[in-house]
LOKEMI-6427 format. One record per residue (C-alpha): residue number from 1; residue in one letter; chain; y, x, z. Coordinates in Angstrom, 3 decimals, padded with zeros to 6 digits, always signed. Example, Ala and Ser with C-alpha at 12.3 -4.5 7.8 and 13.67 -1.06 7.14 Angstrom:
BEGIN
1 / A / A / -004.500 / +012.300 / +007.800 .
2 / S / A / -001.060 / +013.670 / +007.140 .
This chain:
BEGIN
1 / X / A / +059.335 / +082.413 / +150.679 .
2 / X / A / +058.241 / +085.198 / +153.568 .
3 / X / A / +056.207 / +087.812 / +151.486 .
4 / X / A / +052.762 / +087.813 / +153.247 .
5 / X / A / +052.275 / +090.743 / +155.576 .
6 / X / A / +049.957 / +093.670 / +153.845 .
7 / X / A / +047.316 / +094.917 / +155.847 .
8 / X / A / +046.048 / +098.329 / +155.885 .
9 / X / A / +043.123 / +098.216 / +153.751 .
10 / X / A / +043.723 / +096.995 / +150.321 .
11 / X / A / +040.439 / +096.043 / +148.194 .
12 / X / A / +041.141 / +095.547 / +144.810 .
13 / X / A / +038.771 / +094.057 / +141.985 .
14 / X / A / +039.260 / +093.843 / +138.266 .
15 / X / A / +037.198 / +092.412 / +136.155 .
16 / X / A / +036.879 / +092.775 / +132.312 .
17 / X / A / +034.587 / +091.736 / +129.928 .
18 / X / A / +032.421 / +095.465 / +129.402 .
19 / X / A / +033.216 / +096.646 / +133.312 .
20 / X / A / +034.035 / +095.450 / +136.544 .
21 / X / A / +035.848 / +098.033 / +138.967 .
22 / X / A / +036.781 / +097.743 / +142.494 .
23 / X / A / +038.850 / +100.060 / +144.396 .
24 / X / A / +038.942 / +099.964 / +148.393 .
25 / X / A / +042.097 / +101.856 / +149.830 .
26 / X / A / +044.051 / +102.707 / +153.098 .
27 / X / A / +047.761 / +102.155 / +153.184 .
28 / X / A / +049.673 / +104.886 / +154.552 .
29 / X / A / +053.514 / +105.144 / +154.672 .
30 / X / A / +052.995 / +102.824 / +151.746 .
31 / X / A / +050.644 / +104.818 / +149.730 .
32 / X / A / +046.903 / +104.033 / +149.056 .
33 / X / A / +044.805 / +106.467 / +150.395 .
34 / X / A / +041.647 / +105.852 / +148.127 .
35 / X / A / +038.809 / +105.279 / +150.378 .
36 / X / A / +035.930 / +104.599 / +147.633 .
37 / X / A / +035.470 / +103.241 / +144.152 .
38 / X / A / +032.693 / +101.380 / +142.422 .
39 / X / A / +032.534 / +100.402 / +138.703 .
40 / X / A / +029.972 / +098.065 / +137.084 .
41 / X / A / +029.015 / +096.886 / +133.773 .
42 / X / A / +030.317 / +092.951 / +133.929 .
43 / X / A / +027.875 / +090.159 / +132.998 .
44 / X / A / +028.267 / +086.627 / +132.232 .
45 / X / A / +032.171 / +087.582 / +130.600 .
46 / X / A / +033.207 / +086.870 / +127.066 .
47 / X / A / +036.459 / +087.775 / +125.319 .
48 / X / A / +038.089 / +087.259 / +128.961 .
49 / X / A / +036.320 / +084.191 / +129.331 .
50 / X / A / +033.446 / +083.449 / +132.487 .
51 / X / A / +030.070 / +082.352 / +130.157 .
52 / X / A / +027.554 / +082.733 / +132.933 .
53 / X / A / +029.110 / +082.337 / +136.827 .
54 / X / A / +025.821 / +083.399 / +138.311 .
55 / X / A / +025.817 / +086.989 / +136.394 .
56 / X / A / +029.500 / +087.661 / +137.219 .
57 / X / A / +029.194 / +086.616 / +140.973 .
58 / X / A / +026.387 / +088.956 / +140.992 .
59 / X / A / +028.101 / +091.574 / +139.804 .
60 / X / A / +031.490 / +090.898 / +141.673 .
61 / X / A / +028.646 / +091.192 / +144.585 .
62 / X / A / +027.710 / +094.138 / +143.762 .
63 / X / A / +030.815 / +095.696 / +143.744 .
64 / X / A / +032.053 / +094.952 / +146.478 .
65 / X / A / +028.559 / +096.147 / +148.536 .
66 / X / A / +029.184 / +099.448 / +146.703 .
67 / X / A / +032.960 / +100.051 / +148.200 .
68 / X / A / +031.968 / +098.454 / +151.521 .
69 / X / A / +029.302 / +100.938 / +151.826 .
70 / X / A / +031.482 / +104.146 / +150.301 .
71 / X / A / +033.592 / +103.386 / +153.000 .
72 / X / A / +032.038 / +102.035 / +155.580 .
73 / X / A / +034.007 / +099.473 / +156.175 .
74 / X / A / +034.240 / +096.075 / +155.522 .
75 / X / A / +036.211 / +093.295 / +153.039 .
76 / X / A / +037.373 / +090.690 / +153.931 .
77 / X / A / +040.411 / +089.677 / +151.589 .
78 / X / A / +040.654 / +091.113 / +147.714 .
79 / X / A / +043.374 / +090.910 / +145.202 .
80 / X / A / +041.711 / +089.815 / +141.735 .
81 / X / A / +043.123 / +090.755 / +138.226 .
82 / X / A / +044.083 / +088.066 / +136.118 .
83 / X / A / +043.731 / +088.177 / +132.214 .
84 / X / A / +043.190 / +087.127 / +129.066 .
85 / X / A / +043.667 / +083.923 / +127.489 .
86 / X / A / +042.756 / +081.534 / +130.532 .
87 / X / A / +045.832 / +082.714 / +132.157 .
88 / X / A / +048.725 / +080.782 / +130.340 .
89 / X / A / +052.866 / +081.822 / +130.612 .
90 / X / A / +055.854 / +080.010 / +130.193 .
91 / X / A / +059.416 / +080.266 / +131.548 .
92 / X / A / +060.971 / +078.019 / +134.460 .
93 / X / A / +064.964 / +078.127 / +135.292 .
94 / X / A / +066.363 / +076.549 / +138.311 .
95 / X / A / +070.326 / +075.443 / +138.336 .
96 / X / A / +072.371 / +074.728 / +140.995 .
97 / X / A / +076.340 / +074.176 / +140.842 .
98 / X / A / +078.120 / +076.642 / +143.707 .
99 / X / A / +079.291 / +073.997 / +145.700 .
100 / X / A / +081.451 / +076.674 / +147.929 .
101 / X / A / +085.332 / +075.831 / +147.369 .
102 / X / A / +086.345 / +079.628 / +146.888 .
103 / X / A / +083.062 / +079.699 / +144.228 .
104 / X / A / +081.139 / +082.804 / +146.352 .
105 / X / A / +077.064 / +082.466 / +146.350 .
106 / X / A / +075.395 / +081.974 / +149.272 .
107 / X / A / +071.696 / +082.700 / +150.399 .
108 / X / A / +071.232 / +078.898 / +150.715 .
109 / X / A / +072.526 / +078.538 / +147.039 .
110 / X / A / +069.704 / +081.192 / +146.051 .
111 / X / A / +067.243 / +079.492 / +148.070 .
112 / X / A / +067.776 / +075.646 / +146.499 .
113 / X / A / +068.054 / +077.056 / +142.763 .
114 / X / A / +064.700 / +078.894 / +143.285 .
115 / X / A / +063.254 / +075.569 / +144.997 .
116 / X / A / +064.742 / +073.797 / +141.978 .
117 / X / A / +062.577 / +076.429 / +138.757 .
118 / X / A / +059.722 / +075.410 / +141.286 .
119 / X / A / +059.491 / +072.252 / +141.144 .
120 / X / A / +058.722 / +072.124 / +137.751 .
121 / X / A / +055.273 / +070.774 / +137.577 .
122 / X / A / +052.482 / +072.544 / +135.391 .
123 / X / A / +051.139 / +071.144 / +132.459 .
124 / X / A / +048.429 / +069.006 / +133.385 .
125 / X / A / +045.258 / +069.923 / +134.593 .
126 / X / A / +046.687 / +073.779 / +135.085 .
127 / X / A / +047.498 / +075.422 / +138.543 .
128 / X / A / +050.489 / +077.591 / +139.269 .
129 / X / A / +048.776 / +080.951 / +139.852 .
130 / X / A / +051.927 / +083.066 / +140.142 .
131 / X / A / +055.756 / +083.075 / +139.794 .
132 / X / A / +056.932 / +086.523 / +138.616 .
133 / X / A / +060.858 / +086.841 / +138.763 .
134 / X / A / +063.159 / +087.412 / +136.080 .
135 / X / A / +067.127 / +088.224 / +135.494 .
136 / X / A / +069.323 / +086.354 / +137.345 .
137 / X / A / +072.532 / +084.794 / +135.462 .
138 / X / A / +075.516 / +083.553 / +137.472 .
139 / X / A / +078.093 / +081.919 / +134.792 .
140 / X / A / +075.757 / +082.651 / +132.060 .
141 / X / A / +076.088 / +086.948 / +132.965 .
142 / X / A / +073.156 / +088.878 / +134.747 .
143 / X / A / +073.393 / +089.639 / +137.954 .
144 / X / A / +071.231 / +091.657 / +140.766 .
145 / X / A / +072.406 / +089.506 / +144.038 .
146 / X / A / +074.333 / +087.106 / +143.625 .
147 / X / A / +075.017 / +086.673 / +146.934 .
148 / X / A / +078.998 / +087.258 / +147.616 .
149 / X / A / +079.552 / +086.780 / +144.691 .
150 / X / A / +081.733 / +084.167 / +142.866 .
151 / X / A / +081.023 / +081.869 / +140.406 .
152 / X / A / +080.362 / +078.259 / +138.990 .
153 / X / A / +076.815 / +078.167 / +137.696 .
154 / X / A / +073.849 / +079.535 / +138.679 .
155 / X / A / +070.221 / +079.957 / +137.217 .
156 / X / A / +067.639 / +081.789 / +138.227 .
157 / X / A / +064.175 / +082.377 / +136.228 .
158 / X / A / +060.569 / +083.094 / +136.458 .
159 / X / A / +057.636 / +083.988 / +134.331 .
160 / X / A / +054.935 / +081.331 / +135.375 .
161 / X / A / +051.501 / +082.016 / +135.318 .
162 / X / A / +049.055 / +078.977 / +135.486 .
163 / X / A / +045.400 / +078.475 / +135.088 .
164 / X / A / +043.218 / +075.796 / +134.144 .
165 / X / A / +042.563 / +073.659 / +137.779 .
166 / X / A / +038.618 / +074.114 / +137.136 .
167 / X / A / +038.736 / +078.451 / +136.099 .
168 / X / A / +041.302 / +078.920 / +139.297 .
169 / X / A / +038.680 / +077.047 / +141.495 .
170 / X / A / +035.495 / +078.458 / +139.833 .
171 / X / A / +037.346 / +082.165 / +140.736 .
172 / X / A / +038.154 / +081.331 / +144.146 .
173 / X / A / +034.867 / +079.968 / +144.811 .
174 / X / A / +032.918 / +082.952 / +143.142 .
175 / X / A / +034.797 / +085.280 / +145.605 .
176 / X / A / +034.300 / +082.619 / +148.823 .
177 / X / A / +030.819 / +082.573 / +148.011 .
178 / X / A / +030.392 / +085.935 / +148.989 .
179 / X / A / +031.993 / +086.050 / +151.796 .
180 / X / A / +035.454 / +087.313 / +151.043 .
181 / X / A / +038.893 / +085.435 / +150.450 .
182 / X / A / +041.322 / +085.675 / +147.611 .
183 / X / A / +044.441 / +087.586 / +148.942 .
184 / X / A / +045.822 / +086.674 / +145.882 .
185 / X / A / +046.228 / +087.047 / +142.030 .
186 / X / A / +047.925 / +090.060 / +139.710 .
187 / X / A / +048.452 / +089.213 / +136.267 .
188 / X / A / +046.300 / +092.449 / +134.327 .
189 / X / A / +048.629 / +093.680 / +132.220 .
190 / X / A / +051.749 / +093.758 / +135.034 .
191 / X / A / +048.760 / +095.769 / +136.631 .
192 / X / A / +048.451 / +098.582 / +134.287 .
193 / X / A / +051.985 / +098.752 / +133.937 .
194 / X / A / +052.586 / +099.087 / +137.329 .
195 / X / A / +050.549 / +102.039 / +137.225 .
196 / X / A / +051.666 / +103.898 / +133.900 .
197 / X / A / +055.413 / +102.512 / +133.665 .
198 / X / A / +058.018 / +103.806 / +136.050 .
199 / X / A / +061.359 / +101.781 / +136.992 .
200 / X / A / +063.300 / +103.956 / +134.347 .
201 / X / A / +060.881 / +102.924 / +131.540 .
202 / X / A / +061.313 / +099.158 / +132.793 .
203 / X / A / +064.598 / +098.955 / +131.816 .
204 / X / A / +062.739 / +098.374 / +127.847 .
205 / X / A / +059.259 / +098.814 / +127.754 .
206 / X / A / +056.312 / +097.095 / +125.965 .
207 / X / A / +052.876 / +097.445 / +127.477 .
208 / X / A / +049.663 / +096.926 / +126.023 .
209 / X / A / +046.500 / +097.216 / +127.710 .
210 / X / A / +043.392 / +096.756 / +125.111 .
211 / X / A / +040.545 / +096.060 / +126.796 .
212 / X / A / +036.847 / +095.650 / +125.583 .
213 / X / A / +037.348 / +091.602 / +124.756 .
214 / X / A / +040.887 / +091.020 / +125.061 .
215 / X / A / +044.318 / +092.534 / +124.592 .
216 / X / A / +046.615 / +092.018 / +127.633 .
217 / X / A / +050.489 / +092.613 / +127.099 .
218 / X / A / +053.731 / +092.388 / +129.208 .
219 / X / A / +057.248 / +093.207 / +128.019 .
220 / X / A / +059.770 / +094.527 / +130.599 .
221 / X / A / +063.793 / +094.354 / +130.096 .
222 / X / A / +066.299 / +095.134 / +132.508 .
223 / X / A / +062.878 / +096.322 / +135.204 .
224 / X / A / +062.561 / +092.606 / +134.800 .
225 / X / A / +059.101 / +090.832 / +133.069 .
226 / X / A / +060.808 / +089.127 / +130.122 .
227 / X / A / +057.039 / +087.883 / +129.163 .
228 / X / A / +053.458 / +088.365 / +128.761 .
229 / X / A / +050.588 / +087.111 / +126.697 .
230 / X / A / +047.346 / +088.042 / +125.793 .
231 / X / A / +045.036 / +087.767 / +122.293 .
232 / X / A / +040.748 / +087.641 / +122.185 .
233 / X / A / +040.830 / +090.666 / +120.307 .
234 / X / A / +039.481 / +093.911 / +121.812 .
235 / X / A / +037.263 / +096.991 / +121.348 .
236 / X / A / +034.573 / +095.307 / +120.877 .
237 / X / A / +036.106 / +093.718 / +117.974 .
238 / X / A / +036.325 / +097.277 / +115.975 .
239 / X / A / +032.464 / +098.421 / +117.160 .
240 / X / A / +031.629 / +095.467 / +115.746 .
241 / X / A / +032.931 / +095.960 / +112.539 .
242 / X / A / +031.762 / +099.685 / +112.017 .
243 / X / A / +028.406 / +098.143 / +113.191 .
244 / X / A / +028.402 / +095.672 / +110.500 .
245 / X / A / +029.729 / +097.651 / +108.056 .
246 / X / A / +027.554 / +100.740 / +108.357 .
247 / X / A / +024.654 / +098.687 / +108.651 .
248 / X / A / +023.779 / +100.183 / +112.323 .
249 / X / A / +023.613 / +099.099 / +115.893 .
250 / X / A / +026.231 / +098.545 / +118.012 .
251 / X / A / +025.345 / +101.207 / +120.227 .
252 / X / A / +025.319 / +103.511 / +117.644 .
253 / X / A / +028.898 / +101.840 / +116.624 .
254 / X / A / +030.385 / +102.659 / +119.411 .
255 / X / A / +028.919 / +105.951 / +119.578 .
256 / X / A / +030.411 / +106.770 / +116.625 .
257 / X / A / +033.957 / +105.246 / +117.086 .
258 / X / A / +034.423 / +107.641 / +120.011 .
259 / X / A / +033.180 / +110.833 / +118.451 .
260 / X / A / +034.864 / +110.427 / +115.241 .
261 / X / A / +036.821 / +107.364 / +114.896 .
262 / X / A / +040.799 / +106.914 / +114.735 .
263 / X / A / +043.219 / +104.507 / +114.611 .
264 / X / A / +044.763 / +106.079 / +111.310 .
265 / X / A / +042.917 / +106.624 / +107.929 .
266 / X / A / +043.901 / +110.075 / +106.199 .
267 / X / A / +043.133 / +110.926 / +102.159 .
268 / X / A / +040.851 / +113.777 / +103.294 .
269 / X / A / +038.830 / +111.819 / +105.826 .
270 / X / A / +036.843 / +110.425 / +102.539 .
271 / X / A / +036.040 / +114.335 / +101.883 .
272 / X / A / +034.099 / +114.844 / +105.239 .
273 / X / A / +030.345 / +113.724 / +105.594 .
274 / X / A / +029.305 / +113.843 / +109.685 .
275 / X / A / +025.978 / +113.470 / +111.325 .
276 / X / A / +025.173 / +111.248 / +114.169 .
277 / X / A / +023.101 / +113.806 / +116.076 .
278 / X / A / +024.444 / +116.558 / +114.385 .
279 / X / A / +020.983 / +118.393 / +113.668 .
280 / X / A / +019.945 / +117.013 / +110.247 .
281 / X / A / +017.047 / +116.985 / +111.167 .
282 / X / A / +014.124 / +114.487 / +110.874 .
283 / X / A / +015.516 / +110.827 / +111.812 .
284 / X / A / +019.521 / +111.767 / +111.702 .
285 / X / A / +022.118 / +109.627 / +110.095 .
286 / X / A / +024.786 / +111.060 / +108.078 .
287 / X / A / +027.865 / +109.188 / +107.107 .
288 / X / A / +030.978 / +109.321 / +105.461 .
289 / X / A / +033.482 / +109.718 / +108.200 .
290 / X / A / +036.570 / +107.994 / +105.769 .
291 / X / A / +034.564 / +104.674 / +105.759 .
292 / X / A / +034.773 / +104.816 / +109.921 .
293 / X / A / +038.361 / +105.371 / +110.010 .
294 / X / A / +039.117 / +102.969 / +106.857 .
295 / X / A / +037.007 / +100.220 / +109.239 .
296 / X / A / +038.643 / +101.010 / +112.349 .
297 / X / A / +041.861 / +101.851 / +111.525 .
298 / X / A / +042.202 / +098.475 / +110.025 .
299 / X / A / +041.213 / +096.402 / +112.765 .
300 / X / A / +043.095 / +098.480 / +115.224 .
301 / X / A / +046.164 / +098.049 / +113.373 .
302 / X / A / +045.639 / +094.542 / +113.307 .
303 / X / A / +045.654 / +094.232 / +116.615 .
304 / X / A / +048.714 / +095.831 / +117.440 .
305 / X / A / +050.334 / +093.745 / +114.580 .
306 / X / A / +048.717 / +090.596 / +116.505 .
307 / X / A / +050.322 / +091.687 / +119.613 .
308 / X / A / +053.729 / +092.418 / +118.009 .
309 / X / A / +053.730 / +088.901 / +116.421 .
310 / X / A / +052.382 / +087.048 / +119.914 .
311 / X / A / +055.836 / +088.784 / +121.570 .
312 / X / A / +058.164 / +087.800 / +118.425 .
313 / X / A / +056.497 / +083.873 / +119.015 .
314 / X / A / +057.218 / +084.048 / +123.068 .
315 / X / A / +060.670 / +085.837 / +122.937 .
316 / X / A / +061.646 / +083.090 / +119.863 .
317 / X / A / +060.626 / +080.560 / +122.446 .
318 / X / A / +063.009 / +081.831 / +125.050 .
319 / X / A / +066.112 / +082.390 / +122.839 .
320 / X / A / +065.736 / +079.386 / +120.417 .
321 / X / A / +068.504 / +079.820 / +117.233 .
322 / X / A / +068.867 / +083.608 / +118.288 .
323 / X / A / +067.919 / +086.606 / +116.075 .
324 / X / A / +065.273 / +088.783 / +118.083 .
325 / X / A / +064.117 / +092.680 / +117.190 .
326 / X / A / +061.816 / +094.347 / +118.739 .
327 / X / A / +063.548 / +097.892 / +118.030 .
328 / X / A / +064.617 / +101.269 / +120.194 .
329 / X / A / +067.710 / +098.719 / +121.068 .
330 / X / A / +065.540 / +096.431 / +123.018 .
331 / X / A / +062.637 / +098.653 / +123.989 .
332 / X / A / +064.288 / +102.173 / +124.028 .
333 / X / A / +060.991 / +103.391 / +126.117 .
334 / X / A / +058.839 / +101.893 / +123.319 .
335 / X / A / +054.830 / +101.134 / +123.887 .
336 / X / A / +052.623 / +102.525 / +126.551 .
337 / X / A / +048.732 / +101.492 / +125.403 .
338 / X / A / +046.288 / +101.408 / +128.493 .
339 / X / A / +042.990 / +099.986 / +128.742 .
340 / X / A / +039.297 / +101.766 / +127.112 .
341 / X / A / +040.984 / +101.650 / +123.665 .
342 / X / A / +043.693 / +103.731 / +124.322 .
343 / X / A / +041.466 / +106.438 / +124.283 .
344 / X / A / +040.805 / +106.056 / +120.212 .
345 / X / A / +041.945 / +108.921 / +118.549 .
346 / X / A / +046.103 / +108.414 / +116.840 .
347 / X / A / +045.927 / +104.934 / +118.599 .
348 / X / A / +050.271 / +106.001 / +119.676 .
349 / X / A / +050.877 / +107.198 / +115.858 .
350 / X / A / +049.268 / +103.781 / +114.525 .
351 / X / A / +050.908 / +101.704 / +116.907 .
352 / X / A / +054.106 / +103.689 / +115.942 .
353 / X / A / +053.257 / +102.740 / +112.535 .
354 / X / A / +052.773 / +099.020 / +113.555 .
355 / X / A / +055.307 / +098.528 / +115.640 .
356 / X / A / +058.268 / +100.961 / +114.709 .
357 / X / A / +058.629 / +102.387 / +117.916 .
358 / X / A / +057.406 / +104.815 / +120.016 .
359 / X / A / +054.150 / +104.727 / +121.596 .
360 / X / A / +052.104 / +106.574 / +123.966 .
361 / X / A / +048.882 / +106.739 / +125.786 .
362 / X / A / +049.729 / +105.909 / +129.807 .
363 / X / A / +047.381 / +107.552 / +132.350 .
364 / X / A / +047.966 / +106.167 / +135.681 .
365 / X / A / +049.780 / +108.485 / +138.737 .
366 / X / A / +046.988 / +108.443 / +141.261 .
367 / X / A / +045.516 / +110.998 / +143.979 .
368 / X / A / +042.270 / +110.912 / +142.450 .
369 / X / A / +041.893 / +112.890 / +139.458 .
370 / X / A / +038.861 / +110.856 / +138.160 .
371 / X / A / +040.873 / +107.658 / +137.924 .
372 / X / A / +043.908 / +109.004 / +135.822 .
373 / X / A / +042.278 / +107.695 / +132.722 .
374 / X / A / +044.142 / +104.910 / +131.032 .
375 / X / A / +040.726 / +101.946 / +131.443 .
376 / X / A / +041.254 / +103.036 / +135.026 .
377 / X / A / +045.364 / +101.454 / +134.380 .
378 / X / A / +044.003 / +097.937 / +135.759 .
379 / X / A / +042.242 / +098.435 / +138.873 .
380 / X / A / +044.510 / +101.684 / +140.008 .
381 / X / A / +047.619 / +099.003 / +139.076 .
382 / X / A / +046.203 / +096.242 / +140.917 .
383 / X / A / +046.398 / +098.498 / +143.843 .
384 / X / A / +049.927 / +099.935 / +143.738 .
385 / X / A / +051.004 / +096.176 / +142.457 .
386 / X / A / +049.536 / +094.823 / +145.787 .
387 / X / A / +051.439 / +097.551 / +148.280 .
388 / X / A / +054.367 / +097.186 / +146.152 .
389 / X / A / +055.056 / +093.213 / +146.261 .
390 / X / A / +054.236 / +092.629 / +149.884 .
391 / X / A / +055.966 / +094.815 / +152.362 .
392 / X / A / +054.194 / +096.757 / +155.133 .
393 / X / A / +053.175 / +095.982 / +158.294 .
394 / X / A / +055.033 / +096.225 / +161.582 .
395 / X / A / +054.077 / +098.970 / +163.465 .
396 / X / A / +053.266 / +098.685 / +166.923 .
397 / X / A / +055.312 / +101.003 / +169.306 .
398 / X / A / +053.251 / +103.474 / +170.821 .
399 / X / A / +053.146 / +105.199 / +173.989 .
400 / X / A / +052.226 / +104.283 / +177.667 .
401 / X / A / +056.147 / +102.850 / +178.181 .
402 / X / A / +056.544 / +101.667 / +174.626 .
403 / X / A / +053.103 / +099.059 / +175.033 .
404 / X / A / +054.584 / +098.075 / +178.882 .
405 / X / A / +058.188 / +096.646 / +177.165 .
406 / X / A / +055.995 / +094.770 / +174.168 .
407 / X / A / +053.685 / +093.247 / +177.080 .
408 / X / A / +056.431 / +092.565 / +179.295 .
409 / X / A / +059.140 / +091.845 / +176.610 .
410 / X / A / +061.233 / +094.229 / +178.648 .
């Protein structure tokens, strides 16, 4: 299939279930110049789930009206960020037999065993939202091209992405309704890697991306996407348990969990008492700071240990009767954690701890300094995803002359 031509202003829009954040760039030499930003709190969203249409259209709205003006220029096609547990993945293979008598592939041989993984039909009542490609295997081996090359069998895969036929159209629609098209979808997670991940780390690495409702991943082998998944467990999953078991409001939760919370529990955190305003005075709270990290720690670790079971289930699924680790081996460039919760204090020593490999905190590469904060993974992802699967425009050829011969076809 021809990749769609990119054109030179990218607007991107992801939207999570605590923020919604757009980002409105110019493509040059195929880098995004960022042109202007705008970041919202999301209504009418639910552990990565639309609750109320009219809130999030609203909001989507006013997004978009905040980049358009920032930049003074206008949308008309976005890419949108796809995530949690409405978007569904599976694996599709296509066969074909080399028909060619000395056994070499041929583009035409590519071409019919990619035709053949899609026509596979969805489950029903689920769209095909996106086909992301995977290794290659010509007589059962991995291969780049296979083209030239000779052999008697081969298969090519995808990771599928489909929706539910009623959320795809409700999305669309949302976006149509004001005024804008869908350019097209990016699966969340492949986002945030895409911005924190670079082709070296792809050859093994697991990426999570925690995000207020939901926690996104997407496993890369061989700079491949082996698969991806996503569980309704997020941040908002461990302010709500400090807030319930502290006896306090969320907001004062959350507070809390950023000033002095952590992913790990230590011995001597039960020795230190903190204050919530920090004046004992008159109206402060004091509290024992080894019940926070007890209450968070827990749930984090959970989490992770959710998300390392999720990719054990998917990767069983794809090697039926074979033994699969997720070890150094497999993923020698270990975890990258994106997304708000990242930013929890020993969140890459307790996902260590989970997981058994390493871990760290990604901050996405970008011009602007006020984005390289791993929640900003998605939307600064979405971007670079978006310049880097769709190739760049042809330039026109410039000068007096140069526009006579394109007019003239000289």
């Amino acid at each position: 299939m021809t990749p769609k031509p990119l054109p030179s202003l990218i607007a991107v829009i992801d939207i999570g279930t605590h923020k919604t954040a757009s980002l409105l760039g110019q493509v040059i030499d195929g880098k995004a110049r960022m042109l202007s930003f705008s970041e919202r709190r999301t209504d009418g969203v639910v552990k990565g789930a639309v609750t109320d249409l009219e809130k999030l259209t609203q909001c989507v709205h006013e997004v978009v009206n905040d980049i358009e003006r920032g930049a003074g220029r206008a949308v008309e096609l976005v890419y949108l960020s796809l995530s949690g547990p409405a978007a569904e993945g599976e694996r599709v293979k296509g066969y074909v037999a080399v028909p060619a008598h000395d056994g070499k592939v041929t583009a035409k041989d590519v071409a019919d065993a990619v035709n053949s993984a899609k026509r596979l039909q969805p489950p029903d009542g689920r769209s095909t939202i996106l086909y992301m490609r995977q290794p290659t295997m010509l007589d059962n081996r991995p291969v780049g091209n296979p083209v030239g090359m000779a052999g008697k069998r081969l298969e090519v895969n995808f990771w599928r992405v489909t929706m539910e036929e009623g959320n795809m159209r409700m999305r669309v629609g949302m976006v149509n309704g004001i005024g804008i098209k869908v350019r097209d979808f990016i699966l969340a997670a492949h986002a945030a890697a895409c911005a924190t991940a670079s082709d070296a780390d792809k050859q093994g690495v697991l990426v999570i991306d925690m995000g207020a409702g939901t926690t996104d991943w997407i496993l890369y082998y061989k700079e491949h996407i082996l698969c991806a998944g996503s569980i309704p467990v997020g941040g908002e999953h461990l302010t709500n348990d400090l807030s319930v078991a502290l006896r306090i409001s969320r907001e004062t939760a959350e507070d809390l969990k950023l000033r002095f919370g952590s992913a790990t529990h230590r011995e001597g955190d039960a020795n230190q008492t903190i204050w919530k305003d920090g004046d004992k005075g008159v109206g402060d709270q004091q509290f024992n700071r080894g019940t926070i990290t007890q209450v968070l720690s827990l749930r984090y670790q959970e989490t992770i240990d959710f998300v390392r079971k999720d990719v054990l289930r998917r990767l069983e699924a794809i090697f039926p009767g074979h033994a699969v680790k997720l070890d150094q081996n497999m993923i020698p460039s270990g975890v990258i954690l994106t997304g708000g919760s990242a930013n929890l204090a020993d969140a890459a020593e307790a996902t260590q701890l989970v997981t058994g490999l390493t871990a760290r905190v990604g901050v996405p590469a970008f011009d602007n300094e006020s984005l390289r904060k791993p929640e900003y993974a998605g939307v600064v992802g979405l971007m670079t995803a978006a310049i880097a699967d769709a190739p760049p425009p042809a330039r026109r050829p410039r000068g007096f002359l140069a526009q006579l011969r394109e007019l003239f076809r000289l």
